[in-house]
KEZADO-295389 format. One line per 5 residues: for each residue z negated, x, y of C-alpha. Coordinates in pm, whole numbers, plus 50000, padded with zeros to 5 digits. Each point is the difference from the previous one (the first is absolute). Layout:
<recs>
Z/X/Y  ...
</recs>
This chain:
<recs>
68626/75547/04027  50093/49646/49842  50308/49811/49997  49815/49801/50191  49915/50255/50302
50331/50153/50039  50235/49675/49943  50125/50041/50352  50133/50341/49933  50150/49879/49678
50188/49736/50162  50169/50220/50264  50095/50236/49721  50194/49758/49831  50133/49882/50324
50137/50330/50078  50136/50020/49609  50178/49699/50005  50133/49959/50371  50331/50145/49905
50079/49813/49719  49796/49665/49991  49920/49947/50386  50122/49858/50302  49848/49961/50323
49984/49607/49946  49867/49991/49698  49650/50155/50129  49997/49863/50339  49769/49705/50074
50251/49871/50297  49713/49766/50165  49721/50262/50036  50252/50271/50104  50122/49820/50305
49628/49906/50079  49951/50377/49984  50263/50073/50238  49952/49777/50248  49623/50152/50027
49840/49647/49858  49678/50041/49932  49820/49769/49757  49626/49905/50044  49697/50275/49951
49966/49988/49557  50321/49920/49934  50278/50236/49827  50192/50201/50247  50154/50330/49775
50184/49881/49718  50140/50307/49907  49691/50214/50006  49690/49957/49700  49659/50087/50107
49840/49869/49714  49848/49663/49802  49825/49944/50320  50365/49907/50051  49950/49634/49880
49763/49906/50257  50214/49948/50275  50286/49911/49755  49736/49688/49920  49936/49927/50327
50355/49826/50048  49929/49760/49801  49660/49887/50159  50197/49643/50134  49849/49705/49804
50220/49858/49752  50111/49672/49956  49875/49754/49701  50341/49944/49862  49805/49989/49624
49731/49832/49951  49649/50181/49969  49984/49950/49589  50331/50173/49972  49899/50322/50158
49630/50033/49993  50016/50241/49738  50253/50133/50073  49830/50126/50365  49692/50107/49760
50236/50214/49826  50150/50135/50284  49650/50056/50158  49872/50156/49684  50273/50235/49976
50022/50072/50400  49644/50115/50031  50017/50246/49694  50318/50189/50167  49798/50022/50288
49676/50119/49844  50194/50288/49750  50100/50132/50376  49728/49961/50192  50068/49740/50231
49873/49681/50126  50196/49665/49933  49931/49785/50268  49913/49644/49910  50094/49812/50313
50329/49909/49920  50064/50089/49675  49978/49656/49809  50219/49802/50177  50204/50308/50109
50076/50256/49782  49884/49805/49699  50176/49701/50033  50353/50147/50150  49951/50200/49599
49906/49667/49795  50315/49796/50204  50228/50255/49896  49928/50005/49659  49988/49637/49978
50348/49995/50133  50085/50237/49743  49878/49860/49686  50021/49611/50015  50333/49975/49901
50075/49995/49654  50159/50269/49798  50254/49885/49753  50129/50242/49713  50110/50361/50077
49781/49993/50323  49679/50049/49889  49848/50139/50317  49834/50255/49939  50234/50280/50141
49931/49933/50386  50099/50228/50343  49830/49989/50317  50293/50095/50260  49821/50136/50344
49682/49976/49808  49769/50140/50348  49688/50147/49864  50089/49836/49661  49783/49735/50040
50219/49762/49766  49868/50247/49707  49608/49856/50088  50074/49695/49784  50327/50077/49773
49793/50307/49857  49702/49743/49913  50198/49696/49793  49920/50164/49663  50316/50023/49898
50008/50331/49824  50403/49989/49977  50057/49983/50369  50176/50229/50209  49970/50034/50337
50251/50192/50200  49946/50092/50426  50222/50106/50200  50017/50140/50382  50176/50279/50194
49733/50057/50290  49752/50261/49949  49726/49819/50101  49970/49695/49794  50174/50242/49686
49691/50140/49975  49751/49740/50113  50164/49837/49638  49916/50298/49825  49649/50029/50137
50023/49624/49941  50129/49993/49695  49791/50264/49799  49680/49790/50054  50165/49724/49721
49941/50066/49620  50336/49970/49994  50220/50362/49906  50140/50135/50248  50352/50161/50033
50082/50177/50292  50359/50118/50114  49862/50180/50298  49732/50172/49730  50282/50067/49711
50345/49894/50191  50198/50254/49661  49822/49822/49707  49967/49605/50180  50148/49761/49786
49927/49612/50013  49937/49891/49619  49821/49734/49825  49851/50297/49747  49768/50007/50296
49883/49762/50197  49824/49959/50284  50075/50090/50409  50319/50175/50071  50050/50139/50359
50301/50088/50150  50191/50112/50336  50252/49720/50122  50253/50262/50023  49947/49945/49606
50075/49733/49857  50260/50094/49783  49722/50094/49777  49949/49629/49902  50207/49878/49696
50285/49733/50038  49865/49631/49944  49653/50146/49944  49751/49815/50229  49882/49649/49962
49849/49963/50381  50025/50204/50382  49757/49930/50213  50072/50073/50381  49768/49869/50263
49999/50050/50359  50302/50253/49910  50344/49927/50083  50047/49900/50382  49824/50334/50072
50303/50199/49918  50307/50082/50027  50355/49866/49875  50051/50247/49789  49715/49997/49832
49928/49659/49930  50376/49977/49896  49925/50282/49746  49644/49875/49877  50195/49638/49928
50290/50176/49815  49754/50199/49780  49775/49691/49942  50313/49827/49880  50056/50312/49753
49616/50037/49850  49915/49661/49970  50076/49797/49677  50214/49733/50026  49765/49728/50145
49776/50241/50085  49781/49874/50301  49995/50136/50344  49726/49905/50261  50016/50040/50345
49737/49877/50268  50084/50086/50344  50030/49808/50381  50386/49948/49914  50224/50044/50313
49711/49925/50244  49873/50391/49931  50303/50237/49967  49954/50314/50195  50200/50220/49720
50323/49856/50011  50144/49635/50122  50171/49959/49616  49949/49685/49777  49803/50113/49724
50002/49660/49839  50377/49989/50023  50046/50247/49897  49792/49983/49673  50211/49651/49928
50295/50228/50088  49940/50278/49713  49865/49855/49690  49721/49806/50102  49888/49684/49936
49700/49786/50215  49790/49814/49781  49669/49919/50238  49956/50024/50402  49710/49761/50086
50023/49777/50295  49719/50160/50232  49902/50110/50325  49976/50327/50010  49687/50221/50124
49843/49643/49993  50031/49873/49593  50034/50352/49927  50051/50381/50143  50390/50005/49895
50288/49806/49862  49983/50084/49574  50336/49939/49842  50077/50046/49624  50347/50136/49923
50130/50059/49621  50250/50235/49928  50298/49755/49923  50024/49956/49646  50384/50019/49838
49891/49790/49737  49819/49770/50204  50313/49954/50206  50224/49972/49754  49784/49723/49803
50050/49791/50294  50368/49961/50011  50132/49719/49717  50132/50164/49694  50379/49892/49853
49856/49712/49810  49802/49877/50322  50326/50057/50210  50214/49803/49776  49724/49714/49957
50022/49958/50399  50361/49981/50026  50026/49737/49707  49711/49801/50161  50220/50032/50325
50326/49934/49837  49835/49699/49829  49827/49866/50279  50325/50045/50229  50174/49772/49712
49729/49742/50001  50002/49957/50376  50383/49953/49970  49976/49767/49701  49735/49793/50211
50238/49999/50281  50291/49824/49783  49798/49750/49868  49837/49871/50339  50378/49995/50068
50064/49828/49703  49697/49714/50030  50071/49925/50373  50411/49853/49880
</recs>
């Protein structure tokens, strides 16, 4: 039996390992589908209902099916038509390796285009210096389906890291993420020997529980996408404090999400409270959500000392301000005096 085959089993086994000393209950609890659980809400027939139970790649089928809601054209057709090829492409050959059927219908403006969006949003910016982009994690990463394009750039330095705590989607982005060319290392395969390196590259996959396996000021980008409002305080409180330790400093951090208009995890701020611990907002476009495009994006950096610290006036600034003051509070007096003097 493959990795592959028995991931589910893997993934409880290292739940079990670590639950004394890495785990608590907020940290692998998905607070918006657990209360939809309990209060016996069903969703739709082919739609996700267990998401702590694996049955398999057939899995992703219903996982897709949430996203069959036509996108909005927030970027214009030449800046993602490829990129929806790609996605395509790639889409169809997971589904063929495991037998199943993508459907069509939707897909394009769907499925495809919610993928080329995202990493639009994620790669039109810039990187200056240190942040070279190429070490990226997908926070909540569902199936994994931020891995469909990433994996296919070319780059052959990048490094992709997922993360997720529900058993489910952990191992939908294994199945998910074993159908790239990419290497792929495993916690829930080889949770004694996992170590995130740049000696190899490629996908790394870890629990949420952890994260502590991620260097200090190591990533240049986190994507999270649909993520946040779903959980709890805790948790999102956590995931922000770690983001603020991996990422370099003004490392990017991407979040797309219906902002306080969708928050069934908690009732908390998450903007706020970014600003509030080490963040700094550098793009939120003015648009109408659901109708320019499915979700507010905002880019935050992690708030750069030295960036900070450049924009406060040095000594020799300081003291060329107060000399310009002190010499324009002399003029003005001087001018006084001699209107004085002109008007005897």
């Amino acid at each position: 039996m493959s990795y592959q085959e028995n991931i589910f089993d893997l993934f409880k086994k290292v739940h079990q390992r670590d639950k004394d000393q890495y785990i608590k209950d907020w940290m692998v609890n998905w607070t918006y589908q657990d209360v939809r659980t309990k209060r016996n809400v069903k969703y739709e027939e082919g739609l996700p209902e267990d998401f702590y139970e694996y049955n398999g790649p057939g899995d992703i089928v219903n996982w897709m099916n949430w996203q069959n809601v036509e996108k909005p054209d927030y970027f214009n057709q030449e800046q993602v038509n490829d990129l929806i090829e790609k996605s395509r492409t790639f889409d169809q050959k997971v589904y063929e390796k495991h037998g199943l059927e993508l459907s069509l219908e939707f897909y394009d403006q769907c499925v495809a285009r919610n993928n080329a969006q995202d990493y639009v949003l994620a790669n039109f910016y810039q990187m200056l210096g240190p942040i070279s982009g190429q070490r990226v994690m997908d926070f909540g990463a569902g199936y994994g389906r931020q891995a469909n394009l990433w994996s296919q750039n070319g780059d052959e330095d990048q490094l992709f890291i997922g993360v997720d705590a529900i058993p489910k989607s952990y191992c939908l982005q294994h199945m998910y993420y074993s159908c790239t060319d990419k290497k792929l290392h495993d916690y829930a395969v080889s949770p004694d020997s996992f170590k995130i390196t740049d000696d190899s590259k490629g996908i790394y996959h870890l629990p949420t529980w952890r994260l502590d396996l991620v260097p200090d000021n190591y990533l240049d980008k986190i994507v999270t996408i649909q993520v946040f409002p779903e959980l709890n305080e805790k948790l999102v409180k956590y995931a922000i404090s770690q983001f603020h330790r991996i990422l370099k400093p003004s490392g990017m951090l991407l979040l797309r999400d219906h902002m306080s208009s969708w928050r069934p995890g908690h009732k908390m701020d998450t903007d706020k409270h970014l600003t509030d611990n080490g963040f700094t907002l550098e793009f939120k476009p003015h648009i109408r959500d659901r109708k320019d495009l499915h979700g507010i994006p905002r880019i935050y950096r992690k708030t750069n000392q030295e960036i900070l610290e450049q924009e406060q006036p040095n000594r020799e600034e300081r003291m060329m301000e107060t000399k310009i003051m002190i010499e324009s509070v002399i003029g003005q007096k001087n001018m006084k005096r001699i209107k004085s003097l002109l008007k005897k």
